[in-house]
Every structure is written in structure tokens, then in C-alpha cells.
Backbone as CSV, one residue per row, in Angstrom:
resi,resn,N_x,N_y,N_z,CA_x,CA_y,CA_z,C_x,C_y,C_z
1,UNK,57.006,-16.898,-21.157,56.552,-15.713,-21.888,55.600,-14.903,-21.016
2,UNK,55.748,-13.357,-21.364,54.675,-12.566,-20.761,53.745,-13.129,-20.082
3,UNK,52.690,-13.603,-21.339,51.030,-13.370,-21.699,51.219,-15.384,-21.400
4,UNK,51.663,-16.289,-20.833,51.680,-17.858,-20.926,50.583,-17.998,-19.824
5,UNK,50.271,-17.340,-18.728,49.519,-17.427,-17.779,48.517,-17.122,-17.811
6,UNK,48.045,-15.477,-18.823,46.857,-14.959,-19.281,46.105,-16.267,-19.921
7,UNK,47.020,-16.937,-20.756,46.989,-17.821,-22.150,46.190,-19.086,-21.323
8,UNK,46.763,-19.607,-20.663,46.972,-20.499,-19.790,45.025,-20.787,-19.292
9,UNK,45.032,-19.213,-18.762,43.626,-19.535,-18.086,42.633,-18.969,-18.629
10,UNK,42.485,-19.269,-19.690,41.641,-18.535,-20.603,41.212,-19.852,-22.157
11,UNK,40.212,-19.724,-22.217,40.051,-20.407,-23.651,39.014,-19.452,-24.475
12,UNK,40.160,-19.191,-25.500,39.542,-18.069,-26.067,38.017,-18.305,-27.363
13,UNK,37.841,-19.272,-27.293,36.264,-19.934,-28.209,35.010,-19.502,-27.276
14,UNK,35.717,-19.228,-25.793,34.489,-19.156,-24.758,34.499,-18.080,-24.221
15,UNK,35.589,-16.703,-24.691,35.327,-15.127,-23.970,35.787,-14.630,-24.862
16,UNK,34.642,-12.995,-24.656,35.103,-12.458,-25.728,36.390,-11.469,-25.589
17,UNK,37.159,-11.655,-24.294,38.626,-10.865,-24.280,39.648,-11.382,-25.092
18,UNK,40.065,-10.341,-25.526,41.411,-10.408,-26.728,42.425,-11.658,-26.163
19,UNK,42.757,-12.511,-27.075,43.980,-13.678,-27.150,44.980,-12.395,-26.709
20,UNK,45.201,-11.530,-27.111,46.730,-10.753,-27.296,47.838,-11.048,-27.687
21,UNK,48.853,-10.235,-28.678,49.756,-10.415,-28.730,50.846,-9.053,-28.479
22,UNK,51.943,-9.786,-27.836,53.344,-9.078,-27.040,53.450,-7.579,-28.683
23,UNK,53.651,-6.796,-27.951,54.127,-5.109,-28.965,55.241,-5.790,-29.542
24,UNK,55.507,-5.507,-30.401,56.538,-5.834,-31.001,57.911,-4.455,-31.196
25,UNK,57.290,-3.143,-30.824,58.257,-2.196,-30.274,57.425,-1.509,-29.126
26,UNK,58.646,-0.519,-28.593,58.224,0.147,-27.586,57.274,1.207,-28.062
27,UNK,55.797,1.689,-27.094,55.622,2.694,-27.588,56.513,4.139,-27.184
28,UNK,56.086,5.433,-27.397,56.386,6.244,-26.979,55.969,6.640,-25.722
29,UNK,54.382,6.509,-25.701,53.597,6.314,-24.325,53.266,5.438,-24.299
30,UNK,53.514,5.638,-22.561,52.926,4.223,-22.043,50.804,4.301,-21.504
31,UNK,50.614,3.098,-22.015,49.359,2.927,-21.656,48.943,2.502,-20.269
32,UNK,47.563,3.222,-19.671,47.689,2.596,-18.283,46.168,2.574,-18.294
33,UNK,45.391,1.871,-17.979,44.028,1.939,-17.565,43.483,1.083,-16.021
34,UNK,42.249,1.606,-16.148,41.329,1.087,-14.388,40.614,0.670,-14.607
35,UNK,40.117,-0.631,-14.862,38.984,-1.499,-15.168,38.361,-1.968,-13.736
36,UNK,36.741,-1.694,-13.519,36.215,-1.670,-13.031,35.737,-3.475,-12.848
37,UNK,35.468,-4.297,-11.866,35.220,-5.791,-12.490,34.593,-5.888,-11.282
38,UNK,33.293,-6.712,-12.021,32.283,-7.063,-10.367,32.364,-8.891,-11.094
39,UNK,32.851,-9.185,-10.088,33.363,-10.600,-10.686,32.342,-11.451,-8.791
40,UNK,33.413,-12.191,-8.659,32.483,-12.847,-7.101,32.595,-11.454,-6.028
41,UNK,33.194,-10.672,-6.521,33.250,-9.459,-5.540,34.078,-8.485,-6.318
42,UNK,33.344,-7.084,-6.026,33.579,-5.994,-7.027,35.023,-5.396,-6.651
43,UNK,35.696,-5.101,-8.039,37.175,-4.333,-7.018,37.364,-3.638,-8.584
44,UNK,38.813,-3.035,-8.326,38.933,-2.597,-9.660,40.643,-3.216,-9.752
45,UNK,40.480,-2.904,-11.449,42.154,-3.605,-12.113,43.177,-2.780,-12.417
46,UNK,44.004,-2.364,-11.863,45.147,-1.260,-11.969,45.812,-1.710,-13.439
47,UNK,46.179,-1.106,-14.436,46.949,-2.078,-15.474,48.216,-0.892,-16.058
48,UNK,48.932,-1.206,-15.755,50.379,-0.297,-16.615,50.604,-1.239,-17.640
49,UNK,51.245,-0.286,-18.846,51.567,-0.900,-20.126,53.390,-0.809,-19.872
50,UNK,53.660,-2.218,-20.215,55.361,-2.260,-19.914,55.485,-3.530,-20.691
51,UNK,56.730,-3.035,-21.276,57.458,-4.119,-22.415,56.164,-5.227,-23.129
52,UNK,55.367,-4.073,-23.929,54.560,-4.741,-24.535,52.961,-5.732,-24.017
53,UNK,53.195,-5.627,-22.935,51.984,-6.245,-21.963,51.520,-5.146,-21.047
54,UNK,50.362,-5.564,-20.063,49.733,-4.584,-19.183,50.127,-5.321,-17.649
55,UNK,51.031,-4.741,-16.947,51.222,-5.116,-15.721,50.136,-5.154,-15.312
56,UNK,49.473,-5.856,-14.302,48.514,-6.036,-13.313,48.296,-6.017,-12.155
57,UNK,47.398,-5.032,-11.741,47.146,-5.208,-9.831,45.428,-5.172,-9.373
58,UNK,44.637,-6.052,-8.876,43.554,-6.259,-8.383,43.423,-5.386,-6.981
59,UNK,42.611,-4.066,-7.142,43.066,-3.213,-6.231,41.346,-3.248,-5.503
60,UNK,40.973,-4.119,-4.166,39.770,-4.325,-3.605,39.191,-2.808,-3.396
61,UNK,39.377,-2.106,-2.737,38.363,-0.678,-2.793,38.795,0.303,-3.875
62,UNK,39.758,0.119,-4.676,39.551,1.367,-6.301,40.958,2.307,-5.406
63,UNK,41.400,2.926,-6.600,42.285,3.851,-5.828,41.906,4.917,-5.148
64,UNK,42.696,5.756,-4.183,41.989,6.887,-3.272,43.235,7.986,-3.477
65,UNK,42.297,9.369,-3.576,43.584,10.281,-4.053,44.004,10.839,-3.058
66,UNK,43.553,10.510,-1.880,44.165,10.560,-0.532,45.655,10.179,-0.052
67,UNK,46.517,11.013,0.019,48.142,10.339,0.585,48.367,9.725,1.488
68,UNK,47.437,9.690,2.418,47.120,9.257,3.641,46.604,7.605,3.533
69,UNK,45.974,7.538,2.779,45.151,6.620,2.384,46.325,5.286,1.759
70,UNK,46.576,4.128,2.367,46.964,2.950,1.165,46.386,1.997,0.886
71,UNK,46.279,1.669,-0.416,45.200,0.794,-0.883,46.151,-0.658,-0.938
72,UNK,45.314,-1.381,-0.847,46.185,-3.069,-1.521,45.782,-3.394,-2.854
73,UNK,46.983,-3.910,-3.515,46.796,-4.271,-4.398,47.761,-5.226,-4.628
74,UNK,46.663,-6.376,-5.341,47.526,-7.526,-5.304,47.636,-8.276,-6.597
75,UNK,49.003,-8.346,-6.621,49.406,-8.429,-8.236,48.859,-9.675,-9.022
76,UNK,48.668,-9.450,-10.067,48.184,-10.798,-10.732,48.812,-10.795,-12.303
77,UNK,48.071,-12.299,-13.305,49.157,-11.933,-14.152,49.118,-10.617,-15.370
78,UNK,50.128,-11.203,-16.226,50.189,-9.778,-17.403,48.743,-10.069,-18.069
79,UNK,48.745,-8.885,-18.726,47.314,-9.126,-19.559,47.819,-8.783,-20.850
80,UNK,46.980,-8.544,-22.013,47.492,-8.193,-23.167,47.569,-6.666,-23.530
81,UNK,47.939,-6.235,-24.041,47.454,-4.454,-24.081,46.430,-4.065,-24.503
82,UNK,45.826,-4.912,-26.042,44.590,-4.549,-26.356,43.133,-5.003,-25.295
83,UNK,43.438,-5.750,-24.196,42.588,-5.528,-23.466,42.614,-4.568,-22.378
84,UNK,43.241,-3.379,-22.360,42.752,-2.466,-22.058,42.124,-1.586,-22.162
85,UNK,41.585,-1.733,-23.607,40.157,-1.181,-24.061,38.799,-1.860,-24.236
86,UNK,39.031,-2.929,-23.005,37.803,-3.747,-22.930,36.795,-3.195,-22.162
87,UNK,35.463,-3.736,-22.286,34.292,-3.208,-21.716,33.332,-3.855,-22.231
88,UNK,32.995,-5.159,-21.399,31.583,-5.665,-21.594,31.481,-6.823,-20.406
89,UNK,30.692,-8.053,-21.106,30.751,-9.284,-20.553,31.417,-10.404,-20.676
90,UNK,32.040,-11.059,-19.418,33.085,-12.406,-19.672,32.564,-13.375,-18.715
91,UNK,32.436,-14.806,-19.123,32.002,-15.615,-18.680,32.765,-16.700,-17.884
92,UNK,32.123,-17.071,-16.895,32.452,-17.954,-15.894,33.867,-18.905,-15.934
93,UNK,34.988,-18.807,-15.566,36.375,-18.751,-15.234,37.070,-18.550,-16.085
94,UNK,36.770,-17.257,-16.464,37.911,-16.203,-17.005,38.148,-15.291,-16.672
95,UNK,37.907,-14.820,-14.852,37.382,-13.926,-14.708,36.225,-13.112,-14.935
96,UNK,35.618,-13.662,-14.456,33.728,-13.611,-14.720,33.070,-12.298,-14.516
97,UNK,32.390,-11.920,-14.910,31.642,-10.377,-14.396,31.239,-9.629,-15.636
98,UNK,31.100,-8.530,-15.051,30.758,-7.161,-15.790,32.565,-6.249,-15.564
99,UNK,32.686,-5.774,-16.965,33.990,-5.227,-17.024,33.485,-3.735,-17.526
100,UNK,34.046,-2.777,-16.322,33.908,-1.384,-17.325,35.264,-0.747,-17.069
101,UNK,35.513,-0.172,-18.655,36.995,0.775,-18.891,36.500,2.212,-17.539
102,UNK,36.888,2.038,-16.246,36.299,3.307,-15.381,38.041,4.235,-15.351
103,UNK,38.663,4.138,-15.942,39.483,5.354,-16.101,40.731,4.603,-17.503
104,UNK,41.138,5.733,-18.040,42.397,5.323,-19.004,43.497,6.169,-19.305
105,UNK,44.573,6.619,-19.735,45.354,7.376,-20.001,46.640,6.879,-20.176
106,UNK,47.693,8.052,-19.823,49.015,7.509,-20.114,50.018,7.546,-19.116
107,UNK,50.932,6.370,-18.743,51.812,7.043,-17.531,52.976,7.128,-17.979
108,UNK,54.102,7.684,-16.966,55.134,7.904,-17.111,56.442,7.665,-15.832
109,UNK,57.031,6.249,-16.193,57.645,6.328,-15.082,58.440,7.355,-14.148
110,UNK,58.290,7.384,-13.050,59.990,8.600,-12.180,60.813,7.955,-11.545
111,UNK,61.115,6.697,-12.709,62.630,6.558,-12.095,63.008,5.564,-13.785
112,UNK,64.368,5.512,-13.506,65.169,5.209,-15.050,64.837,3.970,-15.161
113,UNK,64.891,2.472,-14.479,64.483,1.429,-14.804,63.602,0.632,-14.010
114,UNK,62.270,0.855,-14.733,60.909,0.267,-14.358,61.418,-1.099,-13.505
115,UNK,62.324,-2.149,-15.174,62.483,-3.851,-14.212,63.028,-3.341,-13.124
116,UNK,63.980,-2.688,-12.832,64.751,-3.110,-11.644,63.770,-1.920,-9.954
117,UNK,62.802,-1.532,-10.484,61.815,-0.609,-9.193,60.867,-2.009,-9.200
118,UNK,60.478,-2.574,-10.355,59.814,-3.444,-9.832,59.999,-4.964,-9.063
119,UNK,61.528,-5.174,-9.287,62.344,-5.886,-8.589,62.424,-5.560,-7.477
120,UNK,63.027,-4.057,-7.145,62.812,-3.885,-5.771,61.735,-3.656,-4.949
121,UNK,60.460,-3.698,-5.420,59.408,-3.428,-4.675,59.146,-1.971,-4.394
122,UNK,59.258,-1.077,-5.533,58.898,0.530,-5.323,59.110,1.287,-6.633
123,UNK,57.796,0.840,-7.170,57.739,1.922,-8.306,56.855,3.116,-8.094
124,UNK,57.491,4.372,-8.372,57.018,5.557,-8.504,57.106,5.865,-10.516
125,UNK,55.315,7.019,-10.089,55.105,7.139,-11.444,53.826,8.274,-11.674
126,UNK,54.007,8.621,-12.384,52.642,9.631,-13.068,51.889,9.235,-13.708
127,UNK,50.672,9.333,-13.439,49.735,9.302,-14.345,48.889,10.382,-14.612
128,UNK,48.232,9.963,-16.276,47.765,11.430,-16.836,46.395,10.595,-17.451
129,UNK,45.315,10.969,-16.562,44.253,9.611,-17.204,43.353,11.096,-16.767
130,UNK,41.895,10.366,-17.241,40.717,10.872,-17.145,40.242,11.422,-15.508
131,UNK,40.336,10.449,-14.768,40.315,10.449,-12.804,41.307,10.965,-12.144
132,UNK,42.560,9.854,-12.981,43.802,9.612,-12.066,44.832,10.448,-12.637
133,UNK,45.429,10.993,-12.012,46.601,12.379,-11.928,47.334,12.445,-11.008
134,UNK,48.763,12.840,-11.715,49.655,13.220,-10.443,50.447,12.131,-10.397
135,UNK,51.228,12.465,-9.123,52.467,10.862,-8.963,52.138,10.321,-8.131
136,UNK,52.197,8.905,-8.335,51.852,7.589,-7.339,53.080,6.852,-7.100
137,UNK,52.790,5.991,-6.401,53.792,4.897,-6.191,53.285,3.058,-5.751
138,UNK,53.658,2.307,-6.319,53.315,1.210,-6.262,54.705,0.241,-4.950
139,UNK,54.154,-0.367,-4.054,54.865,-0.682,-2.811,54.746,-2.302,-2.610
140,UNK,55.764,-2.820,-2.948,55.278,-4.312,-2.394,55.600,-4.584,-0.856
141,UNK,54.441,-5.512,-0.395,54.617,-5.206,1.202,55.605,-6.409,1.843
142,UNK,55.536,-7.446,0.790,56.331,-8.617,1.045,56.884,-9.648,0.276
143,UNK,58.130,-9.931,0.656,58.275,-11.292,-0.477,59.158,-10.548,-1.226
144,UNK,59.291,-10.706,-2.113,60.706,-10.610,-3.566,59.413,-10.488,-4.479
145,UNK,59.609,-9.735,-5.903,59.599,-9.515,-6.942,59.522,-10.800,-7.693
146,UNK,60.151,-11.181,-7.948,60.324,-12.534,-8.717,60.763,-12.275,-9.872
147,UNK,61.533,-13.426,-10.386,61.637,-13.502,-11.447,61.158,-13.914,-12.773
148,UNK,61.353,-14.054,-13.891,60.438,-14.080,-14.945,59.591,-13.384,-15.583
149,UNK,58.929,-13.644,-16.586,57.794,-12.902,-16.956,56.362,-13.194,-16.215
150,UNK,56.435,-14.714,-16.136,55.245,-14.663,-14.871,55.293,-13.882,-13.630
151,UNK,54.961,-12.244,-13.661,55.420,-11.653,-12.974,54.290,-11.748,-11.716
152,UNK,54.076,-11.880,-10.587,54.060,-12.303,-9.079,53.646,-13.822,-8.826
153,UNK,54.617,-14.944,-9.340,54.023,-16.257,-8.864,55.574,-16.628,-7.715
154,UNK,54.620,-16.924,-7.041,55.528,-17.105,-6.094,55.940,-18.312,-5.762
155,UNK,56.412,-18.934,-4.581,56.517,-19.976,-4.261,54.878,-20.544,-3.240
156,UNK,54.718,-21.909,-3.723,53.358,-22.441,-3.595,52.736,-21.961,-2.546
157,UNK,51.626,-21.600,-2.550,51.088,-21.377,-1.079,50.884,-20.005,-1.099
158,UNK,52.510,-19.298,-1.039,52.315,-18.041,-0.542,52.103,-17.268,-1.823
159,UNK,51.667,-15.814,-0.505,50.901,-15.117,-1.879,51.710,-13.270,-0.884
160,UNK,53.413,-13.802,-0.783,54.038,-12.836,0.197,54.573,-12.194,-1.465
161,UNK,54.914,-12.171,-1.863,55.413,-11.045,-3.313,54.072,-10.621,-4.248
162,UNK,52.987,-10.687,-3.941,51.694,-10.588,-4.821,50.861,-9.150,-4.000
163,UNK,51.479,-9.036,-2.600,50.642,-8.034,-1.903,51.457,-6.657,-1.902
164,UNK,50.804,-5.658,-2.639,51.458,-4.441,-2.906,50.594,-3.463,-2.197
165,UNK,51.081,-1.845,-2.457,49.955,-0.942,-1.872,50.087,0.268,-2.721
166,UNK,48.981,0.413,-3.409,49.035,2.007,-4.161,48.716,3.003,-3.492
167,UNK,49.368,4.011,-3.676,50.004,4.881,-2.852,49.520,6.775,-3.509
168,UNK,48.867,7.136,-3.177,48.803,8.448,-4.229,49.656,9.804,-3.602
169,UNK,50.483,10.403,-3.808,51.873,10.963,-3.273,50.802,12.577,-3.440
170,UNK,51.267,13.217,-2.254,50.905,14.450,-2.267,51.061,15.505,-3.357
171,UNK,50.635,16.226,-4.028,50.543,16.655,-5.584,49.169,17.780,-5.193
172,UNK,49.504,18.423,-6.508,47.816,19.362,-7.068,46.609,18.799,-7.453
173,UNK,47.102,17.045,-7.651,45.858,16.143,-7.477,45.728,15.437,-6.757
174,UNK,46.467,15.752,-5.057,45.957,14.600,-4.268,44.266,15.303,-3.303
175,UNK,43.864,14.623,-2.628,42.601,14.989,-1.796,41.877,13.901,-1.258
176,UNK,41.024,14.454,-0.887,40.241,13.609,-0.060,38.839,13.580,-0.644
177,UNK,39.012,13.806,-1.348,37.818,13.183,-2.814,37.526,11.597,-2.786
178,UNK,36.178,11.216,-2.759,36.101,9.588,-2.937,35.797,9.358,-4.501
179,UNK,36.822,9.466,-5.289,36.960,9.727,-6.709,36.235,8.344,-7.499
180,UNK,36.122,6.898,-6.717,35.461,5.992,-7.351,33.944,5.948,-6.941
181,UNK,33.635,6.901,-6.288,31.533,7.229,-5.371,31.543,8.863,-6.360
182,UNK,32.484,9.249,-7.009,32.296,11.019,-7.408,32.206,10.752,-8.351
183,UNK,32.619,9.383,-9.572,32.853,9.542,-10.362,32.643,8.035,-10.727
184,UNK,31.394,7.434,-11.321,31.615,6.342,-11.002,31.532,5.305,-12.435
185,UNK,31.425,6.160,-13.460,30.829,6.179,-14.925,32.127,5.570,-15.372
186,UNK,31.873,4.451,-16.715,33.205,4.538,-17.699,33.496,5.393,-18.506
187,UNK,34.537,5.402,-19.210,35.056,6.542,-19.486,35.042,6.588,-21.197
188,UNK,34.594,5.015,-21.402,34.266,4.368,-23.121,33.070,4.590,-23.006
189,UNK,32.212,4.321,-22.623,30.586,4.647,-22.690,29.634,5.542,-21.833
190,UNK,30.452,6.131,-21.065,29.423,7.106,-20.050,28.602,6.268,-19.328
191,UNK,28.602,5.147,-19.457,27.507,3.804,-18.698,28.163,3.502,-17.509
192,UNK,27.207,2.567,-16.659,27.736,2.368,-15.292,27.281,0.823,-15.769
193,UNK,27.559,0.102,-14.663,27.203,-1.481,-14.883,26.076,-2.368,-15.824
194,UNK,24.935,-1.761,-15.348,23.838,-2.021,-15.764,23.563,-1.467,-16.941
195,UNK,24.285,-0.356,-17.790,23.778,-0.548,-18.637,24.639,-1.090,-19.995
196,UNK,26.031,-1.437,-19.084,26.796,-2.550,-20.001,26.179,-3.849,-19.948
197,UNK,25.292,-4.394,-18.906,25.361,-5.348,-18.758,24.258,-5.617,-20.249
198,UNK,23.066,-4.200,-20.132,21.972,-4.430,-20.980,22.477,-4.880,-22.211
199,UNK,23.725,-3.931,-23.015,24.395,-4.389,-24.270,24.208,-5.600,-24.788
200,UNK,24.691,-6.804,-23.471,24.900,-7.736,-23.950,23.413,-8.533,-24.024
201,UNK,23.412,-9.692,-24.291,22.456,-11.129,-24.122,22.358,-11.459,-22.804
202,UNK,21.027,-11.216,-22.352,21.074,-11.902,-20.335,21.412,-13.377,-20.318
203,UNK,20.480,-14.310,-21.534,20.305,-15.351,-21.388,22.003,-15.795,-20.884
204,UNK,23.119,-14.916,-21.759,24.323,-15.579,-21.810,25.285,-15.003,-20.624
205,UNK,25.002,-14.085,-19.841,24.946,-13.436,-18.746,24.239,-14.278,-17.719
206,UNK,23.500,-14.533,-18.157,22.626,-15.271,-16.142,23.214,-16.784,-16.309
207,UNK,23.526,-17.536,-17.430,23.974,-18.828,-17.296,25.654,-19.005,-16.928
208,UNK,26.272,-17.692,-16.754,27.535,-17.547,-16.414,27.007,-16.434,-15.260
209,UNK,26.809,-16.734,-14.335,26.541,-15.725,-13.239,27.661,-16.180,-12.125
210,UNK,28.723,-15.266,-11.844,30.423,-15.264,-11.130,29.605,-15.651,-9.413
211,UNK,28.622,-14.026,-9.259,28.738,-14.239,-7.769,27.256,-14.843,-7.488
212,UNK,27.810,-15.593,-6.260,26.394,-16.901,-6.022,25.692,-16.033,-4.323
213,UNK,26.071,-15.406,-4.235,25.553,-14.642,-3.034,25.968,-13.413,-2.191
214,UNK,25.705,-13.428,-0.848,26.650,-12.260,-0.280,26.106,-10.744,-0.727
215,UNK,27.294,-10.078,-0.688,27.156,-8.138,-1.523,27.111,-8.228,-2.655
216,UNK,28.193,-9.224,-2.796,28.454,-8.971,-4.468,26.874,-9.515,-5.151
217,UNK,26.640,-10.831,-4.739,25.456,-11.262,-5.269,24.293,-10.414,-5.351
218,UNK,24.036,-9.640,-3.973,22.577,-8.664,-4.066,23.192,-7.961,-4.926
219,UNK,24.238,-7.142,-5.156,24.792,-5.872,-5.942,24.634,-6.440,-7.709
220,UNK,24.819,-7.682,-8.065,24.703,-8.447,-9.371,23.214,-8.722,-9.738
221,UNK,22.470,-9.413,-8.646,21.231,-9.250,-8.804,20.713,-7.942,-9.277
222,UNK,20.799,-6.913,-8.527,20.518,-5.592,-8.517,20.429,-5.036,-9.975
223,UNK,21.741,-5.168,-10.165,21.881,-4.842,-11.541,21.375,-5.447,-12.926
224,UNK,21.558,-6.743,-12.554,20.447,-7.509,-13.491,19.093,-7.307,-13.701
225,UNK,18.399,-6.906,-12.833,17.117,-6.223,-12.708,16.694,-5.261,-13.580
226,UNK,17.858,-4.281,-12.989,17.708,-2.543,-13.854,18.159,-3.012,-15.326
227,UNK,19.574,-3.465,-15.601,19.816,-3.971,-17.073,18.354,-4.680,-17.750
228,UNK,17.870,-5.323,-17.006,16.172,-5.716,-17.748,15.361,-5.055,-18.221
229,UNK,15.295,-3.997,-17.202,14.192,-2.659,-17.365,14.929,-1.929,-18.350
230,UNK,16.376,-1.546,-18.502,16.878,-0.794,-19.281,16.618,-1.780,-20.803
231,UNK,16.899,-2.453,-20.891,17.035,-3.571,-22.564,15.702,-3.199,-22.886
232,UNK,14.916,-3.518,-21.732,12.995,-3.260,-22.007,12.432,-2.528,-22.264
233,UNK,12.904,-1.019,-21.981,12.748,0.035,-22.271,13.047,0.588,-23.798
234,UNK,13.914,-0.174,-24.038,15.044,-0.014,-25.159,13.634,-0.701,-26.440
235,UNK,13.532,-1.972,-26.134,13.078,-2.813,-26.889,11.638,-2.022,-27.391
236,UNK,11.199,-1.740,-26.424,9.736,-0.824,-26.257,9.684,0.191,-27.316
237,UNK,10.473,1.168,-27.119,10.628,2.385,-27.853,10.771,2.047,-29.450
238,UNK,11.672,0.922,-29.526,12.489,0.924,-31.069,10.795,0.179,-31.565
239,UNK,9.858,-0.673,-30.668,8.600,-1.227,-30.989,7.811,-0.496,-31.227
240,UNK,7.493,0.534,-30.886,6.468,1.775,-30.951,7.254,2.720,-31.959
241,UNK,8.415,2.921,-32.361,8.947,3.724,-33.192,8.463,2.661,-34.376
242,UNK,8.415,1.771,-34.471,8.474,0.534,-35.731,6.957,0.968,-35.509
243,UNK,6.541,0.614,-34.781,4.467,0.738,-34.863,4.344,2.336,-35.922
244,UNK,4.455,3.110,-35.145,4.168,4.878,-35.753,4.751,4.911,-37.208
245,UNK,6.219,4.583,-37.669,6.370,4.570,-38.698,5.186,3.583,-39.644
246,UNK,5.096,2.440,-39.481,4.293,1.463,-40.292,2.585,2.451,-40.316
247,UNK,2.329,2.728,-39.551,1.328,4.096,-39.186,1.080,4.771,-40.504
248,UNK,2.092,5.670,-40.238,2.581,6.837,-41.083,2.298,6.261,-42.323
249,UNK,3.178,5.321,-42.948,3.092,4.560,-44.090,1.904,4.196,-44.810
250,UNK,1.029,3.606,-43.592,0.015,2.944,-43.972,-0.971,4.386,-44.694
251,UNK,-1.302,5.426,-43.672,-2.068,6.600,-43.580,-1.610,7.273,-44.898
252,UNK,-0.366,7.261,-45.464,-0.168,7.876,-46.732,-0.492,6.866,-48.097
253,UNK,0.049,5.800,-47.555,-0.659,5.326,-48.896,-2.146,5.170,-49.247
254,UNK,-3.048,5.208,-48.387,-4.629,5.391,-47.797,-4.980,6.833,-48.733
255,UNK,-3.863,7.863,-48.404,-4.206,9.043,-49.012,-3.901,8.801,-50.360
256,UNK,-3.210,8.544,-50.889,-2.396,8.476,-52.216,-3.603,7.704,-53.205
257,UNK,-4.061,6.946,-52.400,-5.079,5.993,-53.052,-6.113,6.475,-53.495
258,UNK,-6.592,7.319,-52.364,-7.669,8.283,-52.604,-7.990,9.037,-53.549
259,UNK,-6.698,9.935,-53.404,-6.450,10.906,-54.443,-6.324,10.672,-55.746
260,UNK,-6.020,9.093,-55.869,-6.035,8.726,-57.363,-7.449,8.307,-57.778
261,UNK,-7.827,8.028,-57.116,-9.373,7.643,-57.579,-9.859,8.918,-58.127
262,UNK,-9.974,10.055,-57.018,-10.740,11.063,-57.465,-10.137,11.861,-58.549
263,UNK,-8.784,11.550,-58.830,-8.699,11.809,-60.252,-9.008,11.659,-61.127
264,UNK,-8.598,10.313,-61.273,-9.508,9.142,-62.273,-11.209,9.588,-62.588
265,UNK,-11.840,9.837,-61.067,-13.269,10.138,-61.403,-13.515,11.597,-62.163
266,UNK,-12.554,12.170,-61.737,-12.927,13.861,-62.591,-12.807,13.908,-64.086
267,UNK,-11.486,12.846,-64.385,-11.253,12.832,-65.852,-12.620,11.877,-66.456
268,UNK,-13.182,11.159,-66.051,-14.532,10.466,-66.836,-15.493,12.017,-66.967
């Protein structure tokens, strides 16, 4: 099945990403989103929506709208569809990190049958998202396609049908824009890392901490920091808004009190 591998490595009592289940029809549009993931090292998640699941590609520097430019991306398994409107925190081997929705929309294949481009190693396609525009093409650099729904497991070892390259095809939206440094916000919350990370609970965040050192680690640290100051800030305000109101409260009923007395005293 599709989703047996998602299923597989995942126990869903211990993250909060969707179990999923397979569409049960086609939509009309197809769903495609770019999930941003600073896991042991930051990259982003290419995801097309096809026959009810979200194809998958782990794309290390983000896409570039450069034609010139090819990115790798290396396939991994299906995901569910409703997690493509994910955006928060997932804990230690489930793909660990900070997840942000950093682009979403709809694509549209350009050619008649998706299985058999992705069999051959060359799908071309449009997308109509928030960032990403225009026609692309997805390139496998080696290996066979494979068969099944476990779509890129290969034979043991190798990882020659898993290495692809996204491709952004010359268009009215290609350039030389660094569209993931221009634009670096999600597209569900206007937030950048840190202040998804604040959303959540640190305690349950730092005891599932993915990267143990390196870039990724200073870059996780980093952010853990500011997410502190941001929660703290947060906590502060709603404390001093709670102080001034109780204030307010107090100072009117003080008056109210008053005023009844000296009523009371005028009528004697």
C-alpha cells in the first residue's frame, strides 16, 4: 500500500503528524506543497498530491527559480495528503525537527500519464503555489523508478532510483531570485522557525532535540534561544495585561465603595 512505509515508521501515540488515509476519489486539483524541515540538517520537502497520497522529494538547498540551476532531490516515501497542511513540532524518529508549510498550491501535470513519466524518470509540470510558478520538471538521475507503491525503495544498499533533480524550466517565472533567502516565511502562519517552535512546549522540544551538533545544531540552538525570548515575551505581556486589568478592577470597586458610603452618609 501507498502510505505502509509512512505507517511503518511512525508511531502515531508519539507525533503529532496525521496517521492518513488514501483519497478515496480523485481530486480535481492536484495538491502540492514545500515543507520547510530542520531535522539533523535543514532542507526542504517537495510533496505532489497523486492517486490520493503526497509524492515525496527531500530537496537539500530548497528549490531555485533559476533554469540553470539543478537541485537534488531525493525521493522518499508517500506521505498522507492531510499532512500537507502540517506545521509545527515532531519528535525524535519520525522525522524530527521544526516543520513549516514554506509554500502550497496546486499543480498540474504536462504530460497525459503521471505513472508512466514517473516510471520513466521525467516528469514535467506546473505549479501554481504562493513562491513556486511556472513549469518544472522532476529528473531521476539513476536507477529505475520502481515498482510498487513503495515508491523509491530500491534494491539494498543502493540509493541509484531515489536521486532525482528539480529542474525550474525557463518561463515568466523563472530568475535568478534566491526565492528560499527572499522569502523565507510560512505561508500558514507568516512565522519563521522560531516562532513555530515558541507555539509549542520546549520542555517537549529540547527532550526530542534531532540535531546533536554541527550547522544544523548551532542553527537549532539558535532558534531555541529566540523561541524562549519570543514565549517570554509572550508570557510577560498576557502577565502585565492580567496585572492592569486586576488594577482596573480593584480601583473601581475602591470607587464604588466609596460612593456608597457617602450616600448612605447624606441620607442620615
Amino acid at each position: 500500500m501507498a502510505l505502509d512505509e509512512y505507517r511503518r515508521k511512525r508511531d502515531f501515540s508519539h507525533t503529532p503528524e496525521p496517521p492518513g488515509r488514501a483519497a478515496t476519489r480523485k481530486a480535481r486539483e492536484r495538491f502540492f506543497c514545500v515543507q520547510k524541515h530542520l531535522a539533523s540538517h535543514l532542507h526542504y520537502d517537495f510533496r505532489l498530491e497523486h492517486n490520493g497520497v503526497l509524492l515525496s522529494w527531500a530537496v537539500p538547498k530548497g528549490p531555485s527559480l533559476d533554469p540553470k540551476v539543478k537541485r537534488l532531490a531525493m525521493h522518499v516515501e508517500d506521505h498522507p495528503r492531510e499532512y500537507g497542511d502540517f506545521e509545527g513540532v515532531i519528535p525524535e524518529g519520525y522525522g524530527a525537527g521544526i516543520v513549516m508549510l514554506w509554500d502550497r498550491g496546486t499543480w498540474t501535470p504536462e504530460v497525459d500519464d503521471v505513472d508512466a513519466a514517473l516510471k520513466k524518470g521525467d516528469l514535467k509540470f506546473t505549479l501554481n503555489g504562493y513562491k513556486l510558478k511556472g513549469s518544472w520538471v522532476l529528473v531521476r538521475t539513476g536507477g529505475r523508478y520502481g515498482g510498487g507503491r513503495s515508491r523509491g525503495a530500491g534494491p539494498p544498499g543502493s540509493n541509484d532510483n531515489r536521486s532525482w533533480l528539480l529542474i525550474k524550466h525557463r518561463d515568466e517565472w523563472s530568475g535568478d531570485l534566491d526565492i528560499a533567502e527572499f522569502a523565507p516565511k510560512s505561508v500558514k502562519s507568516n512565522g519563521d522557525l522560531e516562532d513555530i517552535l515558541a507555539e509549542d512546549t520546549p520542555a517537549v522540544w529540547v527532550s526530542n532535540r534531532p540535531a546533536k551538533g554541527g550547522e544544523a545544531g548551532a542553527m537549532l540552538a539558535a532558534i531555541i534561544e529566540r523561541a524562549a525570548k519570543l514565549k517570554a515575551e509572550r508570557i510577560a505581556k498576557d502577565t502585565k495585561g492580567t496585572k492592569d486589568t486586576k488594577t482596573k478592577t480593584a480601583t473601581k470597586r475602591k470607587v464604588a465603595s466609596k460612593q456608597r458610603r457617602e450616600r448612605t452618609s447624606e441620607r442620615r
